[in-house]
TORTOR-403407 format. One record per residue: residue number from 1; chain; x, y negated, z negated of N, C-alpha, C, O in turn. Coordinates in steps of 0.2 Angstrom, whole numbers, plus 5000, padded with zeros to 4 digits. Layout:
BEGIN
   n chain n_c1 n_c2 n_c3 ca_c1 ca_c2 ca_c3 c_c1 c_c2 c_c3 o_c1 o_c2 o_c3
 NUM     A    X    Y    Z     X     Y     Z    X    Y    Z    X    Y    Z
...
# end
This chain:
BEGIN
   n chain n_c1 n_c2 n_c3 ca_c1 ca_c2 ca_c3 c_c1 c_c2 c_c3 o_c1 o_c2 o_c3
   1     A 5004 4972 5195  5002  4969  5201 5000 4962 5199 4998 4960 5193
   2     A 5000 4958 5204  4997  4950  5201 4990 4950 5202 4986 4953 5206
   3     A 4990 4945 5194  4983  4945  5194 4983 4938 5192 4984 4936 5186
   4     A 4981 4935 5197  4979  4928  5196 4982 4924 5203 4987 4920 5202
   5     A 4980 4924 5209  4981  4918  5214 4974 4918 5215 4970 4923 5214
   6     A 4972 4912 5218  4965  4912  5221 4964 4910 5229 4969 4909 5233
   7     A 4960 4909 5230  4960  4910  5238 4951 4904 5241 4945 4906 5240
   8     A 4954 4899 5243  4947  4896  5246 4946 4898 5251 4951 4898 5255
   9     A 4940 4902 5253  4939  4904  5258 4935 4902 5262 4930 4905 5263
  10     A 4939 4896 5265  4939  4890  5268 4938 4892 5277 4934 4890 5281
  11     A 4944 4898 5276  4949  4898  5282 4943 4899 5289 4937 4899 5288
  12     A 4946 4899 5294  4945  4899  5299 4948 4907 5302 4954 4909 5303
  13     A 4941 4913 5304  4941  4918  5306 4943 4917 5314 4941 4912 5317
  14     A 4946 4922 5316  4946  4924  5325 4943 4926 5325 4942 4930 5321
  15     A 4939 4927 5333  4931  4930  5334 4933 4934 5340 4935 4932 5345
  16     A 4931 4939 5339  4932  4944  5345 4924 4946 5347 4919 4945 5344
  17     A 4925 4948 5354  4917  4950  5355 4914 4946 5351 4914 4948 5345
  18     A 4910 4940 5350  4906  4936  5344 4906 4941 5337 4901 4941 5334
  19     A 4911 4943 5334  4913  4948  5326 4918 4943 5324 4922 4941 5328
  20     A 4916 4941 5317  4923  4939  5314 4929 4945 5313 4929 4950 5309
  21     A 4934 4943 5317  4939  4947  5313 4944 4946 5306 4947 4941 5304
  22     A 4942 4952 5303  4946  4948  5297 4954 4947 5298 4957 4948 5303
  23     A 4956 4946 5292  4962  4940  5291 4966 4945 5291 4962 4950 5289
  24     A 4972 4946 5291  4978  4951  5287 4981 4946 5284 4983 4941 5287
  25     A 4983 4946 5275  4986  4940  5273 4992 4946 5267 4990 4951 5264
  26     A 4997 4943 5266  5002  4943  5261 5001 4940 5259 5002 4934 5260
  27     A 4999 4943 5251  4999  4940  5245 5003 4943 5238 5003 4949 5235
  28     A 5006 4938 5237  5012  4939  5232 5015 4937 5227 5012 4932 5225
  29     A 5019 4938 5224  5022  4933  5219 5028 4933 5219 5030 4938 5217
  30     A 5033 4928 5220  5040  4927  5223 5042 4923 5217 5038 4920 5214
  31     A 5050 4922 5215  5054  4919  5212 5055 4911 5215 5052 4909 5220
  32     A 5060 4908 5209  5061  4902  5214 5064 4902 5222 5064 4899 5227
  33     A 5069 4909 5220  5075  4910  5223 5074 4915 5232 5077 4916 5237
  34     A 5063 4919 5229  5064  4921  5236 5062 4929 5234 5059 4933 5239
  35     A 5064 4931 5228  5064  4938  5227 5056 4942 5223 5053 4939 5218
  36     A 5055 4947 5226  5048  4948  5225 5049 4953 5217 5045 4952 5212
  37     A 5053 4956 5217  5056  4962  5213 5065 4961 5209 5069 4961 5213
  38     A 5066 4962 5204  5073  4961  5204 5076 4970 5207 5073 4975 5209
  39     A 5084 4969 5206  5088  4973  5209 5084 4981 5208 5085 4986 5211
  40     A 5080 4981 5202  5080  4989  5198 5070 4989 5201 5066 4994 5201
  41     A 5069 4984 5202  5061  4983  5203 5056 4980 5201 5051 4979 5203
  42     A 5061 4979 5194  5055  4976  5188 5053 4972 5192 5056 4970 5197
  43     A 5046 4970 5189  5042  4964  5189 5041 4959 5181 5037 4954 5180
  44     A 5045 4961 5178  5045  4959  5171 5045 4951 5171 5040 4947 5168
  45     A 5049 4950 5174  5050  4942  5176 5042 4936 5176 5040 4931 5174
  46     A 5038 4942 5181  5031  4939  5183 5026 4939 5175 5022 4934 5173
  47     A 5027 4944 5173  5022  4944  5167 5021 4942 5161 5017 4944 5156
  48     A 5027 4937 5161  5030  4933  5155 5025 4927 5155 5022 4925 5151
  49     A 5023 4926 5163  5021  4918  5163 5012 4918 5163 5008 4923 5164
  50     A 5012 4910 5161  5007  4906  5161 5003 4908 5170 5006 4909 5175
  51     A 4998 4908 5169  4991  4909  5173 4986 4907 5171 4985 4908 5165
  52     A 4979 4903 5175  4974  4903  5176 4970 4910 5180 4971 4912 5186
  53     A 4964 4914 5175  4963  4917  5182 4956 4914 5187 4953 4918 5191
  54     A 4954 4910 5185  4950  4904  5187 4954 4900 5192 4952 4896 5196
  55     A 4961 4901 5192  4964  4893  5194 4964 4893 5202 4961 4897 5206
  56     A 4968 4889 5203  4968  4890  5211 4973 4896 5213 4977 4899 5210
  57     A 4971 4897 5220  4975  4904  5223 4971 4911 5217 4975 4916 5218
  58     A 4968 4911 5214  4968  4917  5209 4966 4922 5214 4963 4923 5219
  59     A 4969 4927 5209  4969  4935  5211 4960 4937 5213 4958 4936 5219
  60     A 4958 4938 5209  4948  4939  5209 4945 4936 5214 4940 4939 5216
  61     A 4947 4931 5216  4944  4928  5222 4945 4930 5228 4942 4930 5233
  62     A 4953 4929 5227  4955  4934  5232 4954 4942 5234 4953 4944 5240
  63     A 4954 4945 5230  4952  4951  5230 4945 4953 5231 4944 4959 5231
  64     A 4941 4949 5232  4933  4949  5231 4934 4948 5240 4930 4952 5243
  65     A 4936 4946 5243  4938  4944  5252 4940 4953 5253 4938 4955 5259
  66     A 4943 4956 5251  4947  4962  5254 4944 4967 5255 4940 4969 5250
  67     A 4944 4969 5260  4940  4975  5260 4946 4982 5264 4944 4987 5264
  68     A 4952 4980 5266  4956  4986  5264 4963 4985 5263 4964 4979 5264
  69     A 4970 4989 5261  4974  4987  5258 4981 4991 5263 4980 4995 5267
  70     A 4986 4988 5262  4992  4991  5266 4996 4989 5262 4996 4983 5259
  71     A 5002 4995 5261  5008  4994  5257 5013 4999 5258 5011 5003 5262
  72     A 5020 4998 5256  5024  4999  5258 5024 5008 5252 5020 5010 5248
  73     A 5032 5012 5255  5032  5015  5248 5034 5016 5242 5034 5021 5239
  74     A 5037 5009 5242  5041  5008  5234 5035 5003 5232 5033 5004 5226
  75     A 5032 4999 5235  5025  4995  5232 5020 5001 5229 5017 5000 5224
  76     A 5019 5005 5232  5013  5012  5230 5017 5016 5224 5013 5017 5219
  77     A 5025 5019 5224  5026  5020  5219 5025 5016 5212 5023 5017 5207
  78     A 5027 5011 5214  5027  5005  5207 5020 5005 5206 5020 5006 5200
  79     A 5015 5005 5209  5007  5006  5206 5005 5012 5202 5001 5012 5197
  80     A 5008 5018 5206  5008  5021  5203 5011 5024 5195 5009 5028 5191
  81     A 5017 5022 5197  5020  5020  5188 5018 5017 5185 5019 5019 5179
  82     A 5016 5011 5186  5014  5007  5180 5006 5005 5180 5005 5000 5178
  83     A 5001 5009 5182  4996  5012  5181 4996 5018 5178 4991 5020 5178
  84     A 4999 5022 5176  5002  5028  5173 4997 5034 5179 4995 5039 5177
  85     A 4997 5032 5184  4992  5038  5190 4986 5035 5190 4983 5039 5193
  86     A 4985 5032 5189  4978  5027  5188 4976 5024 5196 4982 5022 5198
  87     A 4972 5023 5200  4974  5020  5206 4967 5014 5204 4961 5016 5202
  88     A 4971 5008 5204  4968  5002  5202 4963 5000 5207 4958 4996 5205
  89     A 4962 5002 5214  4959  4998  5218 4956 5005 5221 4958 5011 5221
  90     A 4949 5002 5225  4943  5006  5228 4942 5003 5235 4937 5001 5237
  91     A 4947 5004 5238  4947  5001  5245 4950 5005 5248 4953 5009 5245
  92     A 4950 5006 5254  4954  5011  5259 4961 5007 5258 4961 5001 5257
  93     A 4965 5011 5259  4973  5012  5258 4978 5013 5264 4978 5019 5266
  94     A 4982 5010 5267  4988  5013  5271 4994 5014 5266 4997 5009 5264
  95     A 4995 5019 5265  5004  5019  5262 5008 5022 5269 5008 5027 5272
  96     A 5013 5015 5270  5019  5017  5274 5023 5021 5273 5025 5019 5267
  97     A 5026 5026 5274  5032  5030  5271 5035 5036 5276 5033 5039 5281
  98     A 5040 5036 5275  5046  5039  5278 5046 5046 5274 5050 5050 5277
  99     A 5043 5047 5268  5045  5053  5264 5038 5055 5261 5033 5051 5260
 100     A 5038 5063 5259  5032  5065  5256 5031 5060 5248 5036 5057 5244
 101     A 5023 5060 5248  5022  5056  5241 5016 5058 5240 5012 5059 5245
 102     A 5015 5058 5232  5009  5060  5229 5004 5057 5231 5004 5052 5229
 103     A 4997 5059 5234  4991  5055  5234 4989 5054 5228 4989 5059 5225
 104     A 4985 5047 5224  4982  5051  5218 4975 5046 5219 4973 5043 5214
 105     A 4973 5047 5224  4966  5044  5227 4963 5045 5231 4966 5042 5236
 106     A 4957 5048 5234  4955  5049  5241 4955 5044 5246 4956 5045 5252
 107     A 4955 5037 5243  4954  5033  5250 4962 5031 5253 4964 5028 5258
 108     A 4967 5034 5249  4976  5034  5252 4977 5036 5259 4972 5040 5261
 109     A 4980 5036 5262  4982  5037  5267 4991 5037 5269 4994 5032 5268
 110     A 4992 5043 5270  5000  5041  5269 5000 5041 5279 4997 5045 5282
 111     A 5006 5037 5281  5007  5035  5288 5016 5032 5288 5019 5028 5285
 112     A 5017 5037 5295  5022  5035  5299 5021 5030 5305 5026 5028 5308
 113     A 5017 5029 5305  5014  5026  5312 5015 5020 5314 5012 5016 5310
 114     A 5016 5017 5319  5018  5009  5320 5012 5006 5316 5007 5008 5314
 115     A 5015 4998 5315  5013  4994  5311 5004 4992 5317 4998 4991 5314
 116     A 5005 4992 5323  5001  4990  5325 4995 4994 5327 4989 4993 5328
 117     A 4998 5001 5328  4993  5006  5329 4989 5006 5323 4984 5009 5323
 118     A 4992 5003 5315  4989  5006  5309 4985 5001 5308 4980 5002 5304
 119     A 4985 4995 5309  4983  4988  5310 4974 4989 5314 4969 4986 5312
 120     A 4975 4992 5319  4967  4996  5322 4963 4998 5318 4959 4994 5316
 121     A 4964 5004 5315  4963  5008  5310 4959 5004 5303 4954 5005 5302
 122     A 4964 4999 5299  4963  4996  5293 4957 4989 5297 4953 4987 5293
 123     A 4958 4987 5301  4954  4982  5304 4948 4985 5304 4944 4981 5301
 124     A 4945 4991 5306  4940  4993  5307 4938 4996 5301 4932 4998 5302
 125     A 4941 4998 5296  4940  5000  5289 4937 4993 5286 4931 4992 5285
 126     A 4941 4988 5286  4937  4980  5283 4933 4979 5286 4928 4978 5282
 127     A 4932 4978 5292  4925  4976  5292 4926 4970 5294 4930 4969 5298
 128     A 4921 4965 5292  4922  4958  5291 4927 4956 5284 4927 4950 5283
 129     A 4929 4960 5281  4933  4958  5277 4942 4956 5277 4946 4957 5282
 130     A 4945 4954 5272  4951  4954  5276 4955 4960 5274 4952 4964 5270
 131     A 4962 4960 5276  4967  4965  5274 4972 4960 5270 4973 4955 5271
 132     A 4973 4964 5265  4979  4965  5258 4987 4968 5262 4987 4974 5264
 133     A 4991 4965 5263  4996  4969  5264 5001 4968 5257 5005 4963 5256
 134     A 5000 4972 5253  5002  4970  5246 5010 4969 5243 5013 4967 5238
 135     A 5014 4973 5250  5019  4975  5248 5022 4978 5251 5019 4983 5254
 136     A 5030 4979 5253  5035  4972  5252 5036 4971 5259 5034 4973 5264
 137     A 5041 4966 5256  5042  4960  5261 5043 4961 5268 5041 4957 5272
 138     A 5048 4968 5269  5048  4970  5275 5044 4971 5280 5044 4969 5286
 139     A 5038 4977 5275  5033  4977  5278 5029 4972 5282 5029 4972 5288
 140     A 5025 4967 5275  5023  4960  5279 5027 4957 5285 5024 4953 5288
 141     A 5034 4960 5286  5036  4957  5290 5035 4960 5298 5035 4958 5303
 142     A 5035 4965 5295  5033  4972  5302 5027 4967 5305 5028 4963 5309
 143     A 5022 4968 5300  5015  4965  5304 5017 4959 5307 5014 4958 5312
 144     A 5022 4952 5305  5023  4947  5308 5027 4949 5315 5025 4946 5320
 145     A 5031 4952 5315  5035  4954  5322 5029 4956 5326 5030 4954 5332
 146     A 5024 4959 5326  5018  4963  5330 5013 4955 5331 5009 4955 5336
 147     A 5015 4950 5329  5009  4944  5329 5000 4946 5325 4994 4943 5326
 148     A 5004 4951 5320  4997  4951  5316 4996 4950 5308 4991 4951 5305
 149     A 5002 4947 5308  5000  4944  5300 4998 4935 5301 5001 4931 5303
 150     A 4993 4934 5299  4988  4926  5298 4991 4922 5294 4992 4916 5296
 151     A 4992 4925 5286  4990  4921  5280 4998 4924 5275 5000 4930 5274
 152     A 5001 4919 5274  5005  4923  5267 5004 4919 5260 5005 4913 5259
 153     A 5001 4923 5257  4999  4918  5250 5005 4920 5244 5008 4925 5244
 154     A 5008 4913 5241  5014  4916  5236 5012 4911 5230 5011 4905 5230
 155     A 5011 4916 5224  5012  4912  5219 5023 4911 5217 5028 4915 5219
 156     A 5023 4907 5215  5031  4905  5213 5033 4905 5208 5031 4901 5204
 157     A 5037 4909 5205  5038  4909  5198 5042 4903 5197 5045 4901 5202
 158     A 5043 4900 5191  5050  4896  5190 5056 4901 5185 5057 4901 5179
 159     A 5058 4904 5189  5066  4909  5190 5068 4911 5193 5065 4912 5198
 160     A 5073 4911 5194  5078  4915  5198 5082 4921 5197 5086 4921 5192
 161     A 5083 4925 5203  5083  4930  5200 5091 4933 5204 5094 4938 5201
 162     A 5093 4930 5208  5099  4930  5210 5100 4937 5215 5106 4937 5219
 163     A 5097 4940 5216  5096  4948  5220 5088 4951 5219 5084 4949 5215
 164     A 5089 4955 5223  5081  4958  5222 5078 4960 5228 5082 4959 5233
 165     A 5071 4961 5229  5068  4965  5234 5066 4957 5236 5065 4953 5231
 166     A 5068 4955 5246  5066  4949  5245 5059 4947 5249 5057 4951 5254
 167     A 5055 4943 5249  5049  4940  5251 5046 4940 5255 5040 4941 5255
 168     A 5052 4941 5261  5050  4942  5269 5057 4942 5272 5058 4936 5273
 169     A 5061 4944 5273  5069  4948  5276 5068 4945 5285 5071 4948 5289
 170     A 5065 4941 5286  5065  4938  5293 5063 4931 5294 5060 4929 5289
 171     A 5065 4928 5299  5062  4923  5300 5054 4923 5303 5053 4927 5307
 172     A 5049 4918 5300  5042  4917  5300 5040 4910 5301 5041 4905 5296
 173     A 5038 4909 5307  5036  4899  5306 5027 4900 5303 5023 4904 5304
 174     A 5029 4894 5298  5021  4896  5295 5020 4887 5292 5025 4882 5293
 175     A 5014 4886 5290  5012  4881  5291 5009 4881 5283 5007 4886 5280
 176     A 5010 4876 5280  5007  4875  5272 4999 4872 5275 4998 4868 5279
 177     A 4993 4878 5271  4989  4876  5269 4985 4872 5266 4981 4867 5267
 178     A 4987 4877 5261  4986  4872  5253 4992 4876 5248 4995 4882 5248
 179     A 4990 4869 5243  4996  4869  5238 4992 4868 5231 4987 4864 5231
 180     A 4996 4872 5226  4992  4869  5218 4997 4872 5213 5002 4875 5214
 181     A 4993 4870 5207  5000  4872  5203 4994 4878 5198 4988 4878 5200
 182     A 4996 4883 5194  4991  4887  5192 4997 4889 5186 5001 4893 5188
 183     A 4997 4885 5180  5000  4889  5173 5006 4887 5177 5007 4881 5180
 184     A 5011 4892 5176  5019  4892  5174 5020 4890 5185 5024 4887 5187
 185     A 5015 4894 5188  5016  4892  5194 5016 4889 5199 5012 4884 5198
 186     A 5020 4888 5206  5018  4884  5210 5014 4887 5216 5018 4889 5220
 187     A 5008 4889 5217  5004  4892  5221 5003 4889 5229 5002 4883 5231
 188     A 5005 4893 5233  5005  4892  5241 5002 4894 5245 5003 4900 5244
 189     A 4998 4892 5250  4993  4896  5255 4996 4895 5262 4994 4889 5263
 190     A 5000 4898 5267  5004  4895  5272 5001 4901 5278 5002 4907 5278
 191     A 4998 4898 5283  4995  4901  5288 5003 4902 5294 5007 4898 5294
 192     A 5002 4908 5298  5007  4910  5301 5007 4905 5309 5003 4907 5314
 193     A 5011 4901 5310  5011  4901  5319 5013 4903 5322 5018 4906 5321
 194     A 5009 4904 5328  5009  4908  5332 5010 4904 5340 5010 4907 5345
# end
């Protein structure tokens, strides 16, 4: 997983009933070319490079804002393959999935359920905190078609990768933030318009 964008949290909450609601943001790490994963899944590409984990966009900071997580379910297998069964994170969990899959943590949740009925659900699990949508690009895109994805954060590798799992598979008008460079990367905070 990436470890290292960071996140000023700056932003500008929407207030329901006077509560902050938190944010749903995709945060990722994309190629030059667009692709999250190459054709087989690897993430190899990503963990070659240079990082600050101090730097701007970093992960730590970002992840210090989350208070729950949604993922697709080749993002959840890949976690758990290369944690070797380990579940990295202490946060309530959506796994989207079409097919049975191992839990290997009480706070998981495996679901078929529209993107916006599960969007209820993890909203009131955070809190005032935001939601993580980790993974992949489709998914984030489900939430964007529903009008509830905010925030896409991407760090940018310099590669290309010519095929692979891509970014966001839709069109999304989104608006540049902020921008920085961190190590090998080009780091982006781009809010969704709506």
């Amino acid at each position: 997983m990436l470890t290292g964008c960071a996140v000023r949290l700056t932003h500008t909450r929407q207030l329901q009933n006077d509560h902050a609601m938190p944010l749903t943001r995709y945060y990722t790490a994309t190629t030059l070319d667009g692709f999250i994963a190459d054709p087989t899944q690897s993430l190899e590409w990503l963990f070659t490079r240079e990082q600050n984990t101090d730097g701007p966009l970093a992960y730590k900071t970002f992840i210090a804002a989350v208070g729950a997580l949604v993922m697709g379910a080749t993002t959840y297998e890949w976690i758990v393959r290369h944690e070797h069964g380990e579940w990295p994170y202490d946060l309530p969990c959506w796994v989207f999935t079409h097919r049975e899959l191992p839990i290997v943590h009480e706070r998981i949740q495996l679901t078929r359920d529209d993107v916006a009925d599960v969007h209820a659900r993890v909203c009131a699990a955070a809190g005032e905190r935001d939601i993580w949508i980790v993974g992949g690009g489709d998914l984030a895109g489900q939430f964007a078609d529903r009008g509830l994805l905010d925030e896409v954060i991407v760090y940018i590798a310099p590669v290309t990768l010519g095929a692979g799992a891509p970014l966001l598979p839709r069109r999304v008008e989104l608006r540049l933030e902020e921008l920085a460079r961190n190590g090998d990367f080009a780091c982006a905070r781009y809010g969704v318009v709506r």
